[in-house]
Phi, psi and omega in degrees: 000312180287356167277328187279344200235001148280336170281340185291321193286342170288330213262310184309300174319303165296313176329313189286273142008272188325275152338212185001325161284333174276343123303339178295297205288335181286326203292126171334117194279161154262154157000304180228072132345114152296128182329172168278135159264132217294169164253006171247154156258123146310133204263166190288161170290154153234173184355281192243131164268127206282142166300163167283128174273107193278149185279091174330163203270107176288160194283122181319143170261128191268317183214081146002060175278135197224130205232147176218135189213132189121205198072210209285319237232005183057040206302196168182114171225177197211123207221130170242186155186142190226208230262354162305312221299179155287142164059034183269348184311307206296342144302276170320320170314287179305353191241003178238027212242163192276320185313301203272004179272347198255359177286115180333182187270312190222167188196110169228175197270162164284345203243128175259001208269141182138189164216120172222182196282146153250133193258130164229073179309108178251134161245109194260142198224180199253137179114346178086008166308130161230167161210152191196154212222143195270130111220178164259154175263142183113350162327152218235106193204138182318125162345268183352314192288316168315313182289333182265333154312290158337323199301308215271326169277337170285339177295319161324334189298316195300324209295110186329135185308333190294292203309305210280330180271342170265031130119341197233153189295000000 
């Protein structure tokens, strides 16, 4: 029932709507009519059209060097990677991310007792920019840094052993 007195009060409406536009249309205009003013206002343009605002660029990382030294046998290695090495992007991306730019200089454990590895990470940047970041393993340290380290020695592995202790890939 209440569906039977809402289509009726819709049908009355349109009806109503219909009448009244179609008096509207009979009725006498005057003679010298003002233009219609429009119903939206348009806001002025202006002069100068403003840039889109682009998200600065990080500035690229050209190379990687990761130099690891200690543990039980006292190793010293010296593991690099650029933009040759095979599968450096995903590394160079990452050492060029506002996250690994934003990492101290050092990161040490709380505990020194042991024989671990010491990690020295260099980042060479286009402009000749470096950064280059400290830590020992097992240190309370960012993700990120665990990762290029990781990152930086497997792409190294591949890598004939002579080559991977003189610095180049």
């Amino acid at each position: 029932m209440q569906r039977k007195n809402m289509l009726a009060s819709a049908a009355t409406c349109v009806v109503a709507a219909s009448t009244y536009a179609i008096s509207a249309a009979a009725a006498p205009q005057p003679a010298a009519a003002a233009p219609p003013v429009p119903a939206v206002a348009t806001a002025p343009v202006p002069a100068v059209a403003t840039a889109p605002v682009v998200a600065a660029a990080p500035v690229p990382a050209l190379a990687v060097t990761l130099e690891r030294s200690g543990g039980f046998a006292g190793r010293q290695d010296l593991f690099a990677v650029d933009r040759s090495t095979a599968g450096s992007q995903r590394v160079l991306r990452m050492t060029a991310s506002p996250e690994f730019k934003r990492l101290r200089p050092a990161y040490q454990p709380k505990n020194s007792c042991c024989d671990r590895y010491f990690y020295r990470v260099t980042v060479t940047y286009r402009g000749g920019h470096h950064k280059a970041v400290s830590t020992v393993q097992g240190a309370t340290a960012p993700p990120i840094l665990w990762k290029v380290i990781t990152e930086v020695e497997r792409l190294t592995t591949a890598a004939p052993a002579a080559a991977r202790h003189r610095g180049t890939p």
